[in-house]
C-alpha positions, 0 to 999 in steps of 0.5 A: 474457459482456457487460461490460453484465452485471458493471456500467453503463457510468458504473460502468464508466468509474469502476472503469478510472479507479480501476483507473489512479490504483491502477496509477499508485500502486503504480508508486510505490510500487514506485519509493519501494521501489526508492529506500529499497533504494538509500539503505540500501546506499549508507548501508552502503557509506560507513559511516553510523551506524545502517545496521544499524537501516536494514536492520531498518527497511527489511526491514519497511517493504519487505515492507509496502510491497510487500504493498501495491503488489502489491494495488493492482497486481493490482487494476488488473490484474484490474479492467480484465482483468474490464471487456475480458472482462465476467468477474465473478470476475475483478472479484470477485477484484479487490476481494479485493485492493482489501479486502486494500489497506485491510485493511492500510492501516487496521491501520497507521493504527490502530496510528499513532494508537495509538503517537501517543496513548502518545506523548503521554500519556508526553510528560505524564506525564514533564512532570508528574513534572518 
């Protein structure tokens, strides 16, 4: 199959672009994990306060982080994979992961605003009761 198939080459240009900034941020965000794992350790090892919150707090953050970085990844991966061999189901499978990435990223954003809108409304109802 010819890459001229699957998409234009200006298309193209843009899916290897977004296939490297994807590449570049879950190295980071892999890196961000790496740290956070680091820090709560080190937080258990001298004894800190509330290491054992740190623990449950890293164990979720650490498997949505990784969730996330793990998609962005392999959608790198199988885009650029799918540009070298002009495979469709390849690219198809890399918007799979790219749909998963956002999936998730709008459920965090939603249940964010959420928590900030119960927030506020009990910082107002606590100020009216006062």
């Amino acid at each position: 199959m010819e890459n001229t198939t699957l998409v234009n080459e200006q298309s193209r240009e843009k899916l290897l672009k977004s296939a490297q900034w994807s590449r570049y941020l879950a190295i980071i965000s892999f890196v961000g994990l790496a740290l956070s794992v680091i820090q709560t350790v080190v937080g258990i090892i001298v004894g800190q306060d509330g290491a054992a919150g740190g623990i449950i707090g890293l164990v979720i953050s650490g498997a949505i982080t990784f969730i996330m970085a793990s998609n962005l990844m392999n959608y790198s991966k199988l885009t650029k994979l799918s540009m070298e061999t002009g495979d469709g189901a390849q690219l198809s499978q890399a918007f799979y992961h790219m749909k998963i990435y956002f999936t998730i990223m709008g459920v965090l954003c939603i249940i964010m605003i959420s928590l900030l809108v119960l927030g506020i409304l009990i910082a107002l109802l606590v100020g009216l009761l006062q």
